[in-house]
C-alpha positions as a LaTeX table, in Angstrom:
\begin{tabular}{lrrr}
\hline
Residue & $x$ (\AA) & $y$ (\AA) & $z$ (\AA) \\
\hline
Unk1 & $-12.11$ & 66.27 & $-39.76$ \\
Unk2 & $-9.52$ & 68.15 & $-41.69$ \\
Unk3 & $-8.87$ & 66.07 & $-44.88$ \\
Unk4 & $-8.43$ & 66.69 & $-48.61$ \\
Unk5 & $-12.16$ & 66.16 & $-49.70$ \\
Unk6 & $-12.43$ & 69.27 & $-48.66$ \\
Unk7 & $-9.79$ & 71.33 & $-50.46$ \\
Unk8 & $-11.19$ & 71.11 & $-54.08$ \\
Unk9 & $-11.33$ & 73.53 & $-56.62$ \\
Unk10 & $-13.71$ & 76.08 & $-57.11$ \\
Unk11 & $-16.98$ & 74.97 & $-58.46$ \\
Unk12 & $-16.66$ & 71.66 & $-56.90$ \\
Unk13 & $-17.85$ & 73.03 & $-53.70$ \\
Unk14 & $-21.96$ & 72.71 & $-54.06$ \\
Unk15 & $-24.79$ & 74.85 & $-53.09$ \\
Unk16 & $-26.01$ & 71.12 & $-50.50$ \\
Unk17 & $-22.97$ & 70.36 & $-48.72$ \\
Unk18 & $-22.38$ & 71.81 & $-45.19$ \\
Unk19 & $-22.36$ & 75.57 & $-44.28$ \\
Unk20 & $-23.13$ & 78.02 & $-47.09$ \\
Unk21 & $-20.55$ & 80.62 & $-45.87$ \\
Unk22 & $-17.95$ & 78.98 & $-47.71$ \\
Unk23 & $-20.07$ & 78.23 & $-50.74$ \\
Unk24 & $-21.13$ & 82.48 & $-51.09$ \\
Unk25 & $-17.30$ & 82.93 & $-50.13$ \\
Unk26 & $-15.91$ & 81.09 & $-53.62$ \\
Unk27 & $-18.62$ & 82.29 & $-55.73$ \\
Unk28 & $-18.21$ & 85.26 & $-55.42$ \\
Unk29 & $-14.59$ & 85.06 & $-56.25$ \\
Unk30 & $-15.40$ & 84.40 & $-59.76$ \\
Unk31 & $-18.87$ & 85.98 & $-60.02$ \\
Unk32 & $-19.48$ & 89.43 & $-58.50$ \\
Unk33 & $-22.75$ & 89.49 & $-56.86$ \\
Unk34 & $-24.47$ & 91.44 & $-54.02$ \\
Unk35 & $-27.52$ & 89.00 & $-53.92$ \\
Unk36 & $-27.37$ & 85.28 & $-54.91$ \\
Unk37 & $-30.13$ & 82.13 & $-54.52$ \\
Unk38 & $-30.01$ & 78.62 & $-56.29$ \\
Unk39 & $-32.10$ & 75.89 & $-55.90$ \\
Unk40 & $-34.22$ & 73.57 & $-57.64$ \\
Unk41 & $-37.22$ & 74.52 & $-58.42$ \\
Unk42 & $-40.80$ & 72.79 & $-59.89$ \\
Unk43 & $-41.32$ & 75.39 & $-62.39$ \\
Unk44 & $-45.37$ & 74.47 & $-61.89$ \\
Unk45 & $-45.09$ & 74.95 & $-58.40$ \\
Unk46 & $-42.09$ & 76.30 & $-56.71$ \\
Unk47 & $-42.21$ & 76.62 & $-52.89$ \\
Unk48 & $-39.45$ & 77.67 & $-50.39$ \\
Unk49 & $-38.08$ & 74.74 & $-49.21$ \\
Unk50 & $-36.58$ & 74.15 & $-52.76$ \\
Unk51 & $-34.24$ & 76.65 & $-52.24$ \\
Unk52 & $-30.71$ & 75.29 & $-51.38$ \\
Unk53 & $-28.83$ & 78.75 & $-50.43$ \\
Unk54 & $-29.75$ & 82.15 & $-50.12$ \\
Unk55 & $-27.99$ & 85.16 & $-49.64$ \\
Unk56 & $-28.84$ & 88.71 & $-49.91$ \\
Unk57 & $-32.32$ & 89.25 & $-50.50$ \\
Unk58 & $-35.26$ & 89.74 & $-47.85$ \\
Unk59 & $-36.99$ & 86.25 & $-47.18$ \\
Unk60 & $-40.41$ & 87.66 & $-47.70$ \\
Unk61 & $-38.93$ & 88.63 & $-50.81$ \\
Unk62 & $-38.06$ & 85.17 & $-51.70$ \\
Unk63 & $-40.95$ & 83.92 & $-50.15$ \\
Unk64 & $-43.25$ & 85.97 & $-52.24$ \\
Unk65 & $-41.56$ & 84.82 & $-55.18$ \\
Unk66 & $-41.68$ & 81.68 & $-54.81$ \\
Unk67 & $-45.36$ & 81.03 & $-53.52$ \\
Unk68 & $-46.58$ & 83.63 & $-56.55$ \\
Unk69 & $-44.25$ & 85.69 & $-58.29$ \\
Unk70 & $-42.30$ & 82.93 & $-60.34$ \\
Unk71 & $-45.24$ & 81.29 & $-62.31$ \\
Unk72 & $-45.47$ & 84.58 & $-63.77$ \\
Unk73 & $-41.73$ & 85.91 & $-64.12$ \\
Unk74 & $-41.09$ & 86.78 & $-67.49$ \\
Unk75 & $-37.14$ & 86.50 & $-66.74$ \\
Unk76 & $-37.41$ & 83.37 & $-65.88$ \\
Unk77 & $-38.87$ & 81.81 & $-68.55$ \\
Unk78 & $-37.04$ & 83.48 & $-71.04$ \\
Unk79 & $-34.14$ & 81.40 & $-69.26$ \\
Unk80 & $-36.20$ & 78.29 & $-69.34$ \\
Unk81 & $-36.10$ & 78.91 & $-73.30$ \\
Unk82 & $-32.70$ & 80.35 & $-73.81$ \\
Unk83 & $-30.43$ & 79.02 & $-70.56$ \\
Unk84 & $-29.55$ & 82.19 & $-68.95$ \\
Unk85 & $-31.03$ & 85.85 & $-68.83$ \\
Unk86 & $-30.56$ & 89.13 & $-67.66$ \\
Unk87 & $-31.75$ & 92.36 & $-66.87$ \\
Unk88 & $-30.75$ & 95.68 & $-65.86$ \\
Unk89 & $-32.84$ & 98.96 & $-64.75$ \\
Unk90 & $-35.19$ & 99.84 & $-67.07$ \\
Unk91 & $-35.68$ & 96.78 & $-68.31$ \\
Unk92 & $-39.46$ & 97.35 & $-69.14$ \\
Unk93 & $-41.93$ & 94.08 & $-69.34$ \\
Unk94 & $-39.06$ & 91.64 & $-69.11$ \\
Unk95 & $-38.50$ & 93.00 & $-65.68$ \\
Unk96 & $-38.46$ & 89.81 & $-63.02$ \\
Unk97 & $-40.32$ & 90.74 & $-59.66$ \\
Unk98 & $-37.22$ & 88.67 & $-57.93$ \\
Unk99 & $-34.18$ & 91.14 & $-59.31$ \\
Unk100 & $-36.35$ & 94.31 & $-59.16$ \\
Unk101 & $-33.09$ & 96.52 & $-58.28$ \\
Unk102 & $-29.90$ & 97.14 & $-59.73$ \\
Unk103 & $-28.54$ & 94.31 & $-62.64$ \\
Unk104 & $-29.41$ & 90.44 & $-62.66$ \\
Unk105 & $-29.30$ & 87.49 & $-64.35$ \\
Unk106 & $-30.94$ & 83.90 & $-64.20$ \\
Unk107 & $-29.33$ & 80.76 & $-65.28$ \\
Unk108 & $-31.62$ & 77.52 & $-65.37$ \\
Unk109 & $-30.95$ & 73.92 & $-66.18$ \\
Unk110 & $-33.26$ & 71.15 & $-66.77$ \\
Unk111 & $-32.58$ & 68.14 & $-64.30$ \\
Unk112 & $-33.64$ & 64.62 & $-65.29$ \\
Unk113 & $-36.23$ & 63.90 & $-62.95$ \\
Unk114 & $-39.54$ & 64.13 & $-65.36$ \\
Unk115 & $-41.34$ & 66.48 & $-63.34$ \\
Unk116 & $-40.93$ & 69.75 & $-64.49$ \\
Unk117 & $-37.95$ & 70.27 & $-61.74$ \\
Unk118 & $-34.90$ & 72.67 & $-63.26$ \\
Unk119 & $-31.49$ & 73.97 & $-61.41$ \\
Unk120 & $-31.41$ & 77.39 & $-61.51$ \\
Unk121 & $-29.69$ & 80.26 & $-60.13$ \\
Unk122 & $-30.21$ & 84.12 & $-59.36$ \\
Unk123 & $-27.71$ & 86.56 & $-59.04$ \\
Unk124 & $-28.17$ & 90.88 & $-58.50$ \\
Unk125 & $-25.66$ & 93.59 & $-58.05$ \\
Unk126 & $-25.23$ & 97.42 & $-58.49$ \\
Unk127 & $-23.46$ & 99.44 & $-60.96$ \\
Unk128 & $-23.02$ & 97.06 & $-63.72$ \\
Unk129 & $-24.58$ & 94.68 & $-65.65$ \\
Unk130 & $-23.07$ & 90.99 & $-66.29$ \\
Unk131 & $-21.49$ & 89.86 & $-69.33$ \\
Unk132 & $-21.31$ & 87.54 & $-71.32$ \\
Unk133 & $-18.31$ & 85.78 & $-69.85$ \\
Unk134 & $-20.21$ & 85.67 & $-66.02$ \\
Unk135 & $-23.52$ & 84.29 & $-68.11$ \\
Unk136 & $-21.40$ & 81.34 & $-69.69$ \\
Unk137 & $-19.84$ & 80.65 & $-65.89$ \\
Unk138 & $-23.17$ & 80.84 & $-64.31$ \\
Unk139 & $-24.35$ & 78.06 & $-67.16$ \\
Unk140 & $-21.18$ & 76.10 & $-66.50$ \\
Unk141 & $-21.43$ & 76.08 & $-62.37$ \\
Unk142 & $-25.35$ & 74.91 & $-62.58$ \\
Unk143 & $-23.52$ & 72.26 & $-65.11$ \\
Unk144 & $-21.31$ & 70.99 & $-62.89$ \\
Unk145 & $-23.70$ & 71.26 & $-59.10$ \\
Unk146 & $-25.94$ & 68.95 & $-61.77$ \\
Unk147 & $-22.70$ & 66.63 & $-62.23$ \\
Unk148 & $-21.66$ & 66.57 & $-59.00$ \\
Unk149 & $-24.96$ & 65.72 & $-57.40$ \\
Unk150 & $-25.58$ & 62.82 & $-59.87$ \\
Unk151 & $-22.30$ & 61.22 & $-59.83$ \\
Unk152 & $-21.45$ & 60.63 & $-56.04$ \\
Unk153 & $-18.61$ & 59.84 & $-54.38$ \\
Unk154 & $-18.77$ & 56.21 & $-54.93$ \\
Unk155 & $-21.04$ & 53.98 & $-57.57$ \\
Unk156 & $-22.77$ & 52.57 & $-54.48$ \\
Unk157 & $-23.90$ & 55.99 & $-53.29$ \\
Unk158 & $-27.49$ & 57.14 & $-53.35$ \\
Unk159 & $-28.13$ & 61.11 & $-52.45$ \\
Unk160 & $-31.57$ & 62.81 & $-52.43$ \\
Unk161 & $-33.10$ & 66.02 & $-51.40$ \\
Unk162 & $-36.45$ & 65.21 & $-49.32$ \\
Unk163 & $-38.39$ & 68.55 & $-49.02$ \\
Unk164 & $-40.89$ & 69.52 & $-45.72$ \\
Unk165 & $-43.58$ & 66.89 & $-46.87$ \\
Unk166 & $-41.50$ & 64.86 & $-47.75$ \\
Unk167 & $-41.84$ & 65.01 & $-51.55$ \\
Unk168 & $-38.54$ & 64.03 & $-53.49$ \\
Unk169 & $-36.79$ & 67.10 & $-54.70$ \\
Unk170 & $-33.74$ & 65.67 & $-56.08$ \\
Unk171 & $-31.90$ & 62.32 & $-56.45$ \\
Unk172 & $-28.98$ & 61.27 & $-58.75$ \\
Unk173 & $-29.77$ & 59.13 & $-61.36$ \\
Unk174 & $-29.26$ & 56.01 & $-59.84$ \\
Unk175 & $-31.51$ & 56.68 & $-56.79$ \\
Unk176 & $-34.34$ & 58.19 & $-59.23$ \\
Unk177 & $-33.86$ & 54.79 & $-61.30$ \\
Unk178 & $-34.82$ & 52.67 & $-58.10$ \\
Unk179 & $-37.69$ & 55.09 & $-56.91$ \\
Unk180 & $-39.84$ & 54.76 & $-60.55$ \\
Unk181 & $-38.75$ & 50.38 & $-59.77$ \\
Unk182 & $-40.04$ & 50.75 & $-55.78$ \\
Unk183 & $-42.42$ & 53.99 & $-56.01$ \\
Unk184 & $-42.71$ & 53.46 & $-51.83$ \\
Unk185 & $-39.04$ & 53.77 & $-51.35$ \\
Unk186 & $-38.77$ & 56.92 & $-50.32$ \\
Unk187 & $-42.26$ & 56.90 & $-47.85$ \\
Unk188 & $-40.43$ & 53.54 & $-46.25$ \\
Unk189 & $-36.88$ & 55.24 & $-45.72$ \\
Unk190 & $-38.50$ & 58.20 & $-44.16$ \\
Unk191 & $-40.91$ & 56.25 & $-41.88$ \\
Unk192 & $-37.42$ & 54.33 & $-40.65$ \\
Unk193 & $-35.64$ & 57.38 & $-40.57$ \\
Unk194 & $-37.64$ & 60.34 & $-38.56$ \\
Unk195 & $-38.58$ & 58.16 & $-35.46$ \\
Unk196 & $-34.49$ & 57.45 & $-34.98$ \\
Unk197 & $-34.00$ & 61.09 & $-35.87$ \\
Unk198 & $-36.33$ & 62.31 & $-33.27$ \\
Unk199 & $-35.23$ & 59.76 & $-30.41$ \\
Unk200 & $-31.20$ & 60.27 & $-30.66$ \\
Unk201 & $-31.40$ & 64.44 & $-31.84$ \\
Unk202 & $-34.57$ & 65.53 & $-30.63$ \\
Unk203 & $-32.63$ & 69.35 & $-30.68$ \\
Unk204 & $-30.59$ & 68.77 & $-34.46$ \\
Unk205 & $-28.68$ & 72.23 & $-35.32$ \\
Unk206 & $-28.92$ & 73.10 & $-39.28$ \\
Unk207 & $-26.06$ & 71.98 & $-41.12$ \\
Unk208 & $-24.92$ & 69.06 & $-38.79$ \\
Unk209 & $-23.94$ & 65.89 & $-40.60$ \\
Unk210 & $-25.66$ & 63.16 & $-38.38$ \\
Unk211 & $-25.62$ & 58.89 & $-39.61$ \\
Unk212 & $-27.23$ & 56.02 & $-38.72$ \\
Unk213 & $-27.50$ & 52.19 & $-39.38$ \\
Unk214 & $-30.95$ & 50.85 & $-40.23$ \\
Unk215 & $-32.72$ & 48.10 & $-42.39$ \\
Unk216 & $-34.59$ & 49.82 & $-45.02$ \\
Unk217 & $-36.81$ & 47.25 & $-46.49$ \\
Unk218 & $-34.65$ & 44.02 & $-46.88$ \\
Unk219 & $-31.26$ & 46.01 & $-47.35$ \\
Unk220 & $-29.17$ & 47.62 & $-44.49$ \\
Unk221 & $-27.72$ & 51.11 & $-44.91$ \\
Unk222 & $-25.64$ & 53.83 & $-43.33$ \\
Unk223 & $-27.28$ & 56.95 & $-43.55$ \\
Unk224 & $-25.82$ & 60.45 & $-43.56$ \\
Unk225 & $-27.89$ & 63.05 & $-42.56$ \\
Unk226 & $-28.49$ & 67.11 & $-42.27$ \\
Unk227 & $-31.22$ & 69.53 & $-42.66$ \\
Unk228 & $-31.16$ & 73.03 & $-43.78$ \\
Unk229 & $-33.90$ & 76.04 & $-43.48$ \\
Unk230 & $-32.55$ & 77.71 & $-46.06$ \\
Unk231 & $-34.64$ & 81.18 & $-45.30$ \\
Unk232 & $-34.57$ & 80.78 & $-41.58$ \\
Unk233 & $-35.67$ & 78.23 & $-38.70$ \\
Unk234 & $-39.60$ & 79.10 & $-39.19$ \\
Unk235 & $-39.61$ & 78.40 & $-42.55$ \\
Unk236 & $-39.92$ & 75.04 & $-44.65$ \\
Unk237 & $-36.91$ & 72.87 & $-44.68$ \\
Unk238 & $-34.96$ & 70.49 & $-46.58$ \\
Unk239 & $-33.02$ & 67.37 & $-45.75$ \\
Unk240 & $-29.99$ & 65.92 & $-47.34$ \\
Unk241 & $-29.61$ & 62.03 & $-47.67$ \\
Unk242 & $-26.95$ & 60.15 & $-48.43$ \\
Unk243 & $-27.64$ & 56.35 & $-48.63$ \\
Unk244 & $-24.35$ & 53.51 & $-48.61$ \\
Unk245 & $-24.84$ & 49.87 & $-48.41$ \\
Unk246 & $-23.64$ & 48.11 & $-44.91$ \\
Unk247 & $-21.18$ & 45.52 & $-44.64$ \\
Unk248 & $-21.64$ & 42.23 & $-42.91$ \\
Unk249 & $-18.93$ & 43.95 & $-40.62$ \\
Unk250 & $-19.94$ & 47.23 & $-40.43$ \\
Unk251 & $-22.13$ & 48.68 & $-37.54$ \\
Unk252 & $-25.38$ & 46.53 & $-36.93$ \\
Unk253 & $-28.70$ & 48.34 & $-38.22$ \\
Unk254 & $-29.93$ & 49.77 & $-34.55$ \\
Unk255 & $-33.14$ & 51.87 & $-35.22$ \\
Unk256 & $-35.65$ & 53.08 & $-32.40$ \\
Unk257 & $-34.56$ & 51.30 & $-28.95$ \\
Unk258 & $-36.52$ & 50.84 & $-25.89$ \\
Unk259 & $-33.95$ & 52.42 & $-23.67$ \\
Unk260 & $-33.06$ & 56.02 & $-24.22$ \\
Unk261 & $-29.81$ & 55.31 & $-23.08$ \\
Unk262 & $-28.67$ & 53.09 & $-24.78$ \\
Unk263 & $-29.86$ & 55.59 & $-27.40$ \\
Unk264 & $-27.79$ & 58.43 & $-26.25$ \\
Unk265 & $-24.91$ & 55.92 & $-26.06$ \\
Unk266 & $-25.06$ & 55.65 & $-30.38$ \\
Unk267 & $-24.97$ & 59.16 & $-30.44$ \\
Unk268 & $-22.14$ & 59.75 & $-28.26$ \\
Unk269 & $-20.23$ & 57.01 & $-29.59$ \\
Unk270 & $-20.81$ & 58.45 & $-33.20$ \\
Unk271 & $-19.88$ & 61.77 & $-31.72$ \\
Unk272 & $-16.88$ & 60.92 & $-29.93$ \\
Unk273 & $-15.45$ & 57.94 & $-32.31$ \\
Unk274 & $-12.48$ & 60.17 & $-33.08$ \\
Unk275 & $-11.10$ & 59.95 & $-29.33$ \\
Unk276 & $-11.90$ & 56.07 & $-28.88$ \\
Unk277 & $-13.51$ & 56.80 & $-25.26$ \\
Unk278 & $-13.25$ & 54.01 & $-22.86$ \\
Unk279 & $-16.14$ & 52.16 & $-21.28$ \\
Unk280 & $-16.70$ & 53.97 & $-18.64$ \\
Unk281 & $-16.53$ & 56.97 & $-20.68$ \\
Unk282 & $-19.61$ & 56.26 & $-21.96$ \\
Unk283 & $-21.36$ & 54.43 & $-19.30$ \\
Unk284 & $-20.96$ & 57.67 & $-17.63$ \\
Unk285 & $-22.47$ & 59.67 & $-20.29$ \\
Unk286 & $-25.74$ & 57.73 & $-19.90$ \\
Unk287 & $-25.44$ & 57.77 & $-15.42$ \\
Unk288 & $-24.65$ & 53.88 & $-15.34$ \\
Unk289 & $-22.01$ & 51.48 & $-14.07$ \\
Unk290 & $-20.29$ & 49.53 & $-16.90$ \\
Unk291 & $-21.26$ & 46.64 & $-15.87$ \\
Unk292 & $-25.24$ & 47.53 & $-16.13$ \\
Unk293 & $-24.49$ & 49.34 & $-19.30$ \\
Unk294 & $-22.39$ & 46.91 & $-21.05$ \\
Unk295 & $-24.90$ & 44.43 & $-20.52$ \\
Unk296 & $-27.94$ & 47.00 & $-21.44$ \\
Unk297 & $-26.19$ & 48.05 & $-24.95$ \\
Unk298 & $-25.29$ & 44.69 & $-25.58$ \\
Unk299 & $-28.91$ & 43.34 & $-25.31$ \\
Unk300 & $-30.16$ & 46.05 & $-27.57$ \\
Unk301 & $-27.76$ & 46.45 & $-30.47$ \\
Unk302 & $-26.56$ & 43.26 & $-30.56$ \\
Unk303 & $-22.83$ & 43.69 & $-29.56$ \\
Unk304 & $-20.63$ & 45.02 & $-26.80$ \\
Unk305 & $-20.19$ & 48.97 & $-26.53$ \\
Unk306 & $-16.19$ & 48.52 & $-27.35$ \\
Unk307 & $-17.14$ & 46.20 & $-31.00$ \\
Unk308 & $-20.11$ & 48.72 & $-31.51$ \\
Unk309 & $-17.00$ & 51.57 & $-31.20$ \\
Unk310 & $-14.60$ & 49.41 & $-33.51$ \\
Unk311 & $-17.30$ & 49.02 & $-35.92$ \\
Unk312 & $-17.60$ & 52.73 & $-36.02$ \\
Unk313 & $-14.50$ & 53.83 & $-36.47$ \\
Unk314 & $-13.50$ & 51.16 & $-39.31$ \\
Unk315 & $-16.24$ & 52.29 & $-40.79$ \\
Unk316 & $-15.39$ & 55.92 & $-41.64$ \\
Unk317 & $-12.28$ & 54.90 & $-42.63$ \\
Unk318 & $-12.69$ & 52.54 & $-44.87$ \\
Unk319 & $-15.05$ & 55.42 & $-46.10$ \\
Unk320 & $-12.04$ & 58.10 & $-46.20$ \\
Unk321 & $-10.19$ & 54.96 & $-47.88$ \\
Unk322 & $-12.84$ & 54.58 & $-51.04$ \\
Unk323 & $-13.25$ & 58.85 & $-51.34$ \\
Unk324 & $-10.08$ & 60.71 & $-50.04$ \\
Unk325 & $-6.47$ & 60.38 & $-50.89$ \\
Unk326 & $-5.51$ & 61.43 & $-47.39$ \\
Unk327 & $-2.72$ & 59.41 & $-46.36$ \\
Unk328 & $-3.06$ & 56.50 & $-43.93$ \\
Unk329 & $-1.66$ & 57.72 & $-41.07$ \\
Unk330 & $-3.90$ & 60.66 & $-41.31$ \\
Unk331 & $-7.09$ & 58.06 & $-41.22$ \\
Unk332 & $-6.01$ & 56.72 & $-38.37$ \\
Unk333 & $-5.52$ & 59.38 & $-36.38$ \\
Unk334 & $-8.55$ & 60.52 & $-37.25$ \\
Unk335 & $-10.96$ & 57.25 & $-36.55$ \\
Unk336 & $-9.61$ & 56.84 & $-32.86$ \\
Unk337 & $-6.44$ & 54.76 & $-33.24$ \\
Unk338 & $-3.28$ & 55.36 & $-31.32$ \\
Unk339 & $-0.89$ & 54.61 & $-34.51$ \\
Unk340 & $-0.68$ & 53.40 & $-37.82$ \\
Unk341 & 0.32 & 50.35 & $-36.70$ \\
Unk342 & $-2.25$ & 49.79 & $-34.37$ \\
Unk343 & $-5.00$ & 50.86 & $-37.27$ \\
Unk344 & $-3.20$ & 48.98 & $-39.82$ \\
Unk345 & $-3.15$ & 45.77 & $-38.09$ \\
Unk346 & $-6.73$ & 46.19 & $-36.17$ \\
Unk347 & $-8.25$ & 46.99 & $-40.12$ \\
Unk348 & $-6.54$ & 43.55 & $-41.18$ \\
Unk349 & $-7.43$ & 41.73 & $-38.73$ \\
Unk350 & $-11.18$ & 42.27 & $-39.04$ \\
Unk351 & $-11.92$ & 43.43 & $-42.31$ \\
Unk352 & $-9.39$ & 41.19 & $-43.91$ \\
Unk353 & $-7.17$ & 42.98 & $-45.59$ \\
Unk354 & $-4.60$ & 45.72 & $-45.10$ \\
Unk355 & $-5.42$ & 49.37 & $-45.76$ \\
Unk356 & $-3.54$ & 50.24 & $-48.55$ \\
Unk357 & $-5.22$ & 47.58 & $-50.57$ \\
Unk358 & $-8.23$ & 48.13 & $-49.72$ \\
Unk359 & $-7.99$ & 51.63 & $-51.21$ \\
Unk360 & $-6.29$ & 50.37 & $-54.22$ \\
Unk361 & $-9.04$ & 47.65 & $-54.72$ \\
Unk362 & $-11.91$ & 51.11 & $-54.95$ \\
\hline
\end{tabular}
């Protein structure tokens, strides 16, 4: 979906959010690098699946470093200490095993969970070393990711980084504020979460964006969803959360059903919401009439396929509505409706109010 959250300005585009080709792309527009990792990292323990991108160095190199070498790495504490540090060749006992060639530099950034947890970057090149200038930057952008990540895109937002045993890495503040109230949280969310996961994507590609309704405790959510393996499919991963309240007239918490197909139905209907398929679109999907189907998905989720679809595709845009200035019409098109009319009087009609003012209202 082609819409202005994603034309921002550089900086804005984190080291978490969707492919990392992009991210390397406008870093290195400001910050000349031939090797770059960030992450955040347990300073007592780090391990792999902290990592958040990675580019140019081995991954037994990084793996090494990060299941040894960094308790040790003199580099990196004097950043700890001082905020950023660097090194070039020769650089004697303050050598860090991590930038070993060439000229480097580590920035790091205490984050607010009370765990010994920093942000922190690593960056190595040839031929010159970095000044003082590409230091400051490499402060400010660990700054901002640190921003960004705790103030999300709306005040009812929660975001967290759930490593490969599912430890918390990271939340905003928020999030972290409700974990230390409900220590179980994140154990209860995860034992709602993976059985859906593994019924509906059984064969989830890195980097794909995936949601779901469920009832977490006595609450409903809509949960956005991708995992990463930052230094390669056999290696620990990390998944991205993002956690927004449901509406009484939003899509109905559906978590592990009895019929897979009726399962496969969710997903293709959160697939294919864009292109408002019919109901025999999907009945065919899943091998049914759609009579038998209508009747199956209706006795599992609650509601007919076409309200299920509705629900859907209001959904996201009264998302797009609350976080993106793109223009109505845009929305529209994009959620599945035939014109703005047609979205504009379909949105009042069930949520209440028109469009426009339900953007103005936040």
């Amino acid at each position: 979906m082609n819409t202005d959250r994603n034309s921002q300005p550089f900086g804005h585009r984190p080291p978490w959010d969707g492919d990392s080709t992009t991210f390397f792309e406008e870093l290195g527009q400001r910050v000349a690098c031939e090797a770059l990792v960030v992450g955040v990292i347990d300073v007592h323990r780090p391990r792999p699946d902290e990592l958040l991108a990675a580019r140019g160095w081995p991954d037994e190199q990084l793996l090494r470093w990060c299941e040894g070498e960094a308790r040790a790495d003199p580099l990196l504490r004097e950043a700890m200490q001082h905020g950023v540090a660097a090194c070039g060749p020769g650089a004697g006992p303050a050598r860090s095993p991590l930038l070993s060639d060439g000229y480097g530099m580590f920035a790091m950034l205490p984050e607010s969970m009370a765990d010994g947890r920093w942000w922190w970057l690593a960056m190595r090149r040839d031929g010159r070393a970095y000044g003082d200038n590409e230091r400051r930057l490499a402060a400010l952008l660990l700054r901002r990711w640190q921003v960004a990540f705790n103030q999300g895109e709306e005040p009812a937002m929660g975001r967290l980084l759930v490593g490969a045993d599912d430890r918390l890495l990271m939340a905003d503040l928020d999030t972290q504020t409700r974990v230390l109230e409900n220590p179980t949280m994140i154990q209860t969310l995860l034992a709602e979460l993976r059985p859906v996961i593994q019924q509906r994507y059984p064969h989830l590609d890195d980097h794909q964006t995936r949601d779901v309704a469920l009832s977490i405790g006595d609450a409903d959510h809509w949960i956005r969803f991708s995992r990463r393996h930052t230094l390669g499919n056999g290696q620990p991963c990390h998944w991205l959360l993002e956690l927004r309240p449901l509406g009484d007239d939003e899509l109905p918490p559906v978590g592990v059903v009895g019929d897979k197909r009726v399962a496969q139905a969710i997903v293709y209907l959160h697939d294919n919401y864009s292109t408002s398929p019919s109901l025999s679109d999907v009945a065919r999907q899943v091998h049914m009439s759609p009579f038998h189907f209508h009747r199956l998905f209706t006795r599992h989720t609650g509601i007919s396929p076409k309200q299920y679809l509705q629900r859907k595709q209001l959904q996201v845009a009264k998302w797009l509505l609350r976080t993106s200035r793109t223009p109505i019409g845009q929305i529209a098109s994009a959620t599945g409706f035939s014109s703005h009319g047609h979205f504009t009087s379909t949105f009042h009609r069930l949520v209440g109010i028109s469009p426009s003012t339900y953007r103005q209202r936040g």
